[in-house]
C-alpha positions in Angstrom: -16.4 -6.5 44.1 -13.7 -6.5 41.3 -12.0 -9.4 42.3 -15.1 -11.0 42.0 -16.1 -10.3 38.8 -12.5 -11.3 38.0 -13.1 -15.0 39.1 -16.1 -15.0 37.2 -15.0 -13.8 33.8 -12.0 -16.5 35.1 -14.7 -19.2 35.0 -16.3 -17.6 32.0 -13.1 -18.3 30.1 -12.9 -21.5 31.2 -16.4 -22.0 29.9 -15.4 -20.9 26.8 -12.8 -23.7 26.7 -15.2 -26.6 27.0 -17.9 -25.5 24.8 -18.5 -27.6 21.6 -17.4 -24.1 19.6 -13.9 -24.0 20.9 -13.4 -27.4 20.8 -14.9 -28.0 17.4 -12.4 -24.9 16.5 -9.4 -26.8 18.3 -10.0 -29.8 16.7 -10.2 -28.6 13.2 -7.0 -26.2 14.1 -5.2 -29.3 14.8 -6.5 -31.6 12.2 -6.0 -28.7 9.8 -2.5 -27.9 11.1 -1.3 -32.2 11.1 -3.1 -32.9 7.6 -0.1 -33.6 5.2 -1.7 -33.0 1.8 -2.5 -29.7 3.3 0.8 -28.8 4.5 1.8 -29.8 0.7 -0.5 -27.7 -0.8 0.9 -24.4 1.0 4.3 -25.1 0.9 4.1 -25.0 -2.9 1.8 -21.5 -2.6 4.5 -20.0 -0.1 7.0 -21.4 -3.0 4.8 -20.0 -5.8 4.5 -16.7 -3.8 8.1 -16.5 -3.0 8.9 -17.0 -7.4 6.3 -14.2 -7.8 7.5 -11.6 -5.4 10.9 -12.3 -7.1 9.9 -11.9 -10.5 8.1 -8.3 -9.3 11.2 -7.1 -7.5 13.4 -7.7 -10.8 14.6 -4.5 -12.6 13.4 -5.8 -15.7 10.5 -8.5 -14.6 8.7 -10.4 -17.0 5.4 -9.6 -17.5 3.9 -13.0 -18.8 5.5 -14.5 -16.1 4.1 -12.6 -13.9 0.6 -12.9 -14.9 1.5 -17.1 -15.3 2.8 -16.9 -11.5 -0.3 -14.8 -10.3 -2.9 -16.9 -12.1 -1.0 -20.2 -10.1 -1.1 -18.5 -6.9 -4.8 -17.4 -6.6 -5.3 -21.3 -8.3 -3.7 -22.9 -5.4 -5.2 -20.2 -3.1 -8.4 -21.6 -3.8 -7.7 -25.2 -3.9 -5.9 -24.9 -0.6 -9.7 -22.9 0.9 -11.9 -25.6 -0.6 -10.0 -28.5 1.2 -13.3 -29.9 3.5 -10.8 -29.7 6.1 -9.8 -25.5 5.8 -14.0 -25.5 4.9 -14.6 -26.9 8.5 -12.2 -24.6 10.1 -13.3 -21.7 8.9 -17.2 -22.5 9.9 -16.0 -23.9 13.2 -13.8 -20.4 13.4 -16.8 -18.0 12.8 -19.0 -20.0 15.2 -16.0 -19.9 18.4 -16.1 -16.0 17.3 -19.7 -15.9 16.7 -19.8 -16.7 20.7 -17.1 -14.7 22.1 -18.7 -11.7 19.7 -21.8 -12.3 21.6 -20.1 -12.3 24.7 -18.4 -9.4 24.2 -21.8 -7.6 23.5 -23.2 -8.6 26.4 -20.2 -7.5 28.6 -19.9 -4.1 26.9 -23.7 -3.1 26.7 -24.2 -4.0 30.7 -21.1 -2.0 31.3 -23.0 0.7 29.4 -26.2 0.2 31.3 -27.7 -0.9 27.6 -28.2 -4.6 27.9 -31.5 -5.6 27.2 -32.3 -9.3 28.1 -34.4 -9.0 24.6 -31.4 -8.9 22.7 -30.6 -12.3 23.2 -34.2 -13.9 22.3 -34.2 -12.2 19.2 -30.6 -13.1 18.4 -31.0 -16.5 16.1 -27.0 -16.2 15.5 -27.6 -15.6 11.5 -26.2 -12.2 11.0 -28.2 -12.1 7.6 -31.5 -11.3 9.8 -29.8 -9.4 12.3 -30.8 -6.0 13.4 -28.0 -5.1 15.1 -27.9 -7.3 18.2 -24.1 -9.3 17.5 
């Protein structure tokens, strides 16, 4: 019987792979990952961040510069996490692990002889109105 169950979390997997969350997620991963202006944008934060961590690690670091560096960083921080495209990863990330959370549930709690075929009707995959059931 465990081989069996096995194959089917095999196929389960497989599922997983052609559902329109983890191929929404893989094609926002790779149009995230190949946009250049992107790319851009964090190689001058990783630049900013390496100038900053610098500046810290100095015996005597100056403080305005400091602050001046920080301010940048968080700046381009945000720039770079309201690009539409990091915006569209991020909801097409949280609704692949969305699924495999509600997967995961449904896996555990029948493992513990608590799965109720309830939870699922009541589950309308907004954790704002949840109850407990992701």
């Amino acid at each position: 019987m465990g081989n069996e169950i096995i194959e089917m979390a095999k196929e389960l997997g497989a599922k997983i792979q052609k559902s329109k969350e983890f191929l929404d997620f893989k094609s926002f991963k790779e149009k995230m990952d190949s946009d250049e202006n992107l790319s851009n944008m964090r190689k001058e934060f990783n630049n900013i961040k390496e100038n900053l961590n610098k500046e810290i690690s100095q015996e005597n670091s100056d403080k305005d510069k400091i602050k001046d560096l920080s301010n940048k960083l968080r700046d381009m921080y945000e720039k770079i996490n309201d690009t539409k495209i990091v915006c569209d990863y991020e909801q097409a990330k949280k609704n692949l692990d969305l699924l495999v959370n509600n997967i995961n549930n449904i896996i555990n709690e029948s493992a513990h002889g608590t799965f109720s075929e309830s939870l699922l009707s009541s589950c309308n995959g907004s954790c704002s109105t949840c109850d407990g059931c992701c």
